[in-house]
VEXLOTOR-117461 format. One record per residue (C-alpha): x, y, z; residue number from 1; residue in three letters. Coordinates in pm, 1 decimal. Example, Ala and Ser with C-alpha at 12.3 -4.5 7.8 and 13.67 -1.06 7.14 Angstrom:
// VEXLOTOR-117461
u | v | w | i | aa
1230.0 | -450.0 | 780.0 | 1 | ala;
1367.0 | -106.0 | 714.0 | 2 | ser;
//
This chain:
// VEXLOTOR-117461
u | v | w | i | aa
0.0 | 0.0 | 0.0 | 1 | unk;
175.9 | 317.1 | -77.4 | 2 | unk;
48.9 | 566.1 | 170.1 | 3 | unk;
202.6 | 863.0 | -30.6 | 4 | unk;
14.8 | 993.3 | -359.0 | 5 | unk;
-202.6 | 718.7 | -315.1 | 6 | unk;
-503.2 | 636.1 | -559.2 | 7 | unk;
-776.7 | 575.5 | -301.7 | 8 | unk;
-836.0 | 731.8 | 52.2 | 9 | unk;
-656.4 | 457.8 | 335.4 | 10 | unk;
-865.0 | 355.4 | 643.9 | 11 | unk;
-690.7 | 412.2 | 939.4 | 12 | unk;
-736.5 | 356.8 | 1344.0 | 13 | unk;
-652.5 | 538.6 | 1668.9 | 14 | unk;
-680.2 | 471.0 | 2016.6 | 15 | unk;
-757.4 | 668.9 | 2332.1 | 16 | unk;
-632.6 | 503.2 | 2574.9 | 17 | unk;
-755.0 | 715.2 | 2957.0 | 18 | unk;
-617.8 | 573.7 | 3284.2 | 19 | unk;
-608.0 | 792.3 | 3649.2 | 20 | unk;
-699.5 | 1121.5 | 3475.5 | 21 | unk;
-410.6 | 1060.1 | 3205.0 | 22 | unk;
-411.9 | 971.0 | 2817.6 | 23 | unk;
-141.7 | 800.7 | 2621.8 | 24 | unk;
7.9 | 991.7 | 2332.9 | 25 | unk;
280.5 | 939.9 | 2095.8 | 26 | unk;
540.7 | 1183.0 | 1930.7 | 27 | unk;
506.1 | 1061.5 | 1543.8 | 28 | unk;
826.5 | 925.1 | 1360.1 | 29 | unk;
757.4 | 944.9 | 1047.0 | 30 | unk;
551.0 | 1163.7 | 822.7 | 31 | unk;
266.2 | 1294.4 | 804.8 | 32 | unk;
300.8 | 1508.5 | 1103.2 | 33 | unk;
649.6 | 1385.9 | 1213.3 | 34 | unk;
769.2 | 1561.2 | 1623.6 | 35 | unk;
343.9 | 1601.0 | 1655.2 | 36 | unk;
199.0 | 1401.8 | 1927.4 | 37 | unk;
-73.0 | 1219.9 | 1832.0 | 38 | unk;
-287.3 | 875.5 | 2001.2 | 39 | unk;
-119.4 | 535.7 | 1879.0 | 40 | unk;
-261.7 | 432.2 | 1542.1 | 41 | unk;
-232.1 | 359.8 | 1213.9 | 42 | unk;
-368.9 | 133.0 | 900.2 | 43 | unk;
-615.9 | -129.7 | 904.5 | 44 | unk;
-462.4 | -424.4 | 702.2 | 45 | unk;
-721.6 | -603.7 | 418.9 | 46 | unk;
-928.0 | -828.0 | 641.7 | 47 | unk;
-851.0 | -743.8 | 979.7 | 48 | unk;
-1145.7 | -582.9 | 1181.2 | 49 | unk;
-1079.3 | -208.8 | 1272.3 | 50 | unk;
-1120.8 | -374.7 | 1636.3 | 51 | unk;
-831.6 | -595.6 | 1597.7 | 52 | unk;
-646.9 | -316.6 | 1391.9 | 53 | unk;
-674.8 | -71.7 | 1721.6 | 54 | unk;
-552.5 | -385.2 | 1952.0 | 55 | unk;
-241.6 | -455.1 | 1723.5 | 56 | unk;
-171.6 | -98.5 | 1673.8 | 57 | unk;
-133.9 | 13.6 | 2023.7 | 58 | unk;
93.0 | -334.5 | 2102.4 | 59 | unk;
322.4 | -254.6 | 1798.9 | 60 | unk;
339.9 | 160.4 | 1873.0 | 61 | unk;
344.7 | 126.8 | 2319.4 | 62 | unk;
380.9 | -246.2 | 2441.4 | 63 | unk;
22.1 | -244.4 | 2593.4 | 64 | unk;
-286.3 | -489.4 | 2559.3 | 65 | unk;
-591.3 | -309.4 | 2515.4 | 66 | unk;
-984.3 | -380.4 | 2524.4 | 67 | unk;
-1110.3 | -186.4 | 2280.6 | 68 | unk;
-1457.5 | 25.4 | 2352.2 | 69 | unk;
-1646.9 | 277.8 | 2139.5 | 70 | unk;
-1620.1 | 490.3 | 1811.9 | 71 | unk;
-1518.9 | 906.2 | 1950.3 | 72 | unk;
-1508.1 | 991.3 | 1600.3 | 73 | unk;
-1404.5 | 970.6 | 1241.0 | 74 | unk;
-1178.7 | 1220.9 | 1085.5 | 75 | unk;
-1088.7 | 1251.8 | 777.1 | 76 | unk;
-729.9 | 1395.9 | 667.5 | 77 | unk;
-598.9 | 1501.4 | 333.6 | 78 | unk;
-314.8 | 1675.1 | 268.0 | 79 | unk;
-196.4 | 1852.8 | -29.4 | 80 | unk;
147.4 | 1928.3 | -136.2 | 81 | unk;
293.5 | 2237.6 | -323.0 | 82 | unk;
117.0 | 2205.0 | -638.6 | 83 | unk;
-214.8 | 2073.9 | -479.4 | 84 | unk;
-187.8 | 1716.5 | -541.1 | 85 | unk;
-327.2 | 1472.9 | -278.8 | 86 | unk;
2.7 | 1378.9 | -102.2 | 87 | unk;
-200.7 | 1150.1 | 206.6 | 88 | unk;
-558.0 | 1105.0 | 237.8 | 89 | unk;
-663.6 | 905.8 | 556.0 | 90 | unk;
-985.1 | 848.7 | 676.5 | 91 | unk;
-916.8 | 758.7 | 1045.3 | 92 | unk;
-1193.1 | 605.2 | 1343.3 | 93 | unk;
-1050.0 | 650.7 | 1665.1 | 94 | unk;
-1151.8 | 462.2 | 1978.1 | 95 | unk;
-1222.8 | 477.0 | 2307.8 | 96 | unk;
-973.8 | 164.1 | 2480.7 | 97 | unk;
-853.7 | 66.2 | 2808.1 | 98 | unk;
-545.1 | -96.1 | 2876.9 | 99 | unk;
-577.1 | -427.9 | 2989.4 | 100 | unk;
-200.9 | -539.9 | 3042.6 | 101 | unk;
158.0 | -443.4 | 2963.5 | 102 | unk;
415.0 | -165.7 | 3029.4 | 103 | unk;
464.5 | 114.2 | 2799.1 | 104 | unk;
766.0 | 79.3 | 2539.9 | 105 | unk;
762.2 | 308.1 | 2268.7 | 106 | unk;
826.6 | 58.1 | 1953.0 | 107 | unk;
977.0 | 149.6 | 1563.6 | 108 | unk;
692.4 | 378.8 | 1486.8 | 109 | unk;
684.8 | 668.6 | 1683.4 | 110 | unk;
943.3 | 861.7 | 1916.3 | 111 | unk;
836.1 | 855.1 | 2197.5 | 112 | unk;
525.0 | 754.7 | 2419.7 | 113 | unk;
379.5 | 858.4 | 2759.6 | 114 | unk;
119.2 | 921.3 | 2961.3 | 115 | unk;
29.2 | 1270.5 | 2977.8 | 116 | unk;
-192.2 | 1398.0 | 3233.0 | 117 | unk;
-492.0 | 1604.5 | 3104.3 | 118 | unk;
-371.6 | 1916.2 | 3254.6 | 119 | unk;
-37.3 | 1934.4 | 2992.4 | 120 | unk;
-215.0 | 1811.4 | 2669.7 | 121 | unk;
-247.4 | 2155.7 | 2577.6 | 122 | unk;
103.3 | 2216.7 | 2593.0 | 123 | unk;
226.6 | 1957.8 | 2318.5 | 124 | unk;
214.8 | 2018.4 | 1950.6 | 125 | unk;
-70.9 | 1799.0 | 1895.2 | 126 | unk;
-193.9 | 1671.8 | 1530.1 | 127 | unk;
-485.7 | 1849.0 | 1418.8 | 128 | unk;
-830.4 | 1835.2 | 1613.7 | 129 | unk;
-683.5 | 1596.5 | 1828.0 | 130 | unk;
-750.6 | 1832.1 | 2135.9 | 131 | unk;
-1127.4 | 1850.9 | 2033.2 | 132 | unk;
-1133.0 | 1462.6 | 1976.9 | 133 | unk;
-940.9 | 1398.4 | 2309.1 | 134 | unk;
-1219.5 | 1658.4 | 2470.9 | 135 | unk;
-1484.8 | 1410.2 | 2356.9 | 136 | unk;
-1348.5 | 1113.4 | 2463.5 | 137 | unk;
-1259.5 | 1240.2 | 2821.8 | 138 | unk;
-1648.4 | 1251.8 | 2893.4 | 139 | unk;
-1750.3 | 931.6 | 2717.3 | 140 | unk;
-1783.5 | 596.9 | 2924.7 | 141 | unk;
-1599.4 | 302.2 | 2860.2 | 142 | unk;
-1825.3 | 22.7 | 2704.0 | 143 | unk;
-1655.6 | -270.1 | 2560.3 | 144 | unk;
-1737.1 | -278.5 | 2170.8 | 145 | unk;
-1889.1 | -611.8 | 2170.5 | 146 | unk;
-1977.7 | -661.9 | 1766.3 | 147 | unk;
-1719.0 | -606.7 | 1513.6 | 148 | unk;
-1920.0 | -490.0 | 1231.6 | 149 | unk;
-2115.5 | -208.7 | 1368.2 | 150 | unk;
-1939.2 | 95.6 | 1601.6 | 151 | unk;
-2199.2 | 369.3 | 1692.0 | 152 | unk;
-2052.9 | 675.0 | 1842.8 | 153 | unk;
-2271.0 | 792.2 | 2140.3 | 154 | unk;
//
């Protein structure tokens, strides 16, 4: 899958992981949006379940098991370069998740990970809308996702 100039927009995942008034976040590696901290993610491979695409994302990107919960929202990200050709479009469903197991490791994919308490999220150089998407999920409720084929943001 070639994720730059591609011909068709590229499903992606992200995961909010919330635990004692903190959320993980990762400082990107790689473009788009390299040094911006963002919530561990990335691309759903051809038939794996955006469910099981969050789970093997967050292992990969932090070293943690999570239980994956419900949709926050779906965002939708293209960017253009110089002469206004589509360089990336994503269209990524993030998820509310709870960590089940596992200490954070920051793996191949991103710079750095850690848990940043609400207070400082402000402070980072975040992706775009990611403060207005973390916002959301902050007052949802964790409820396990139960079906695979059906996510229904509250």
């Amino acid at each position: 899958m070639e994720r730059e100039y591609p011909r068709h927009p590229m499903v992606g995942v992200g995961a909010i992981v919330i635990e004692e008034g903190r959320v993980l976040l990762i400082e990107r590696g790689a473009e788009p949006a390299k040094g911006r901290w963002s919530v561990p993610g990335g691309l759903v491979d051809p038939g794996e379940s955006l469910k099981a695409a969050v789970a093997r994302e967050v292992r990969e990107e932090c070293g943690l098991e999570v239980e994956v919960g419900p949709l926050v929202g779906v965002l939708e990200r293209i960017i253009r370069d110089e002469n206004g050709t589509v360089r990336y479009h994503f269209v990524i469903l993030d998820f509310l998740c709870r960590r089940l197991s596992g200490e954070l490791c920051p793996g191949s994919d991103c710079a750095r990970a850690r848990w940043v308490p609400w207070e400082e999220v402000g402070a980072l150089p975040l992706t775009a809308r990611l403060e207005e998407v973390l916002g959301r999920a902050r007052n949802m409720t964790f409820i396990p996702s139960g079906q695979d084929e059906l996510y229904l943001a509250p």
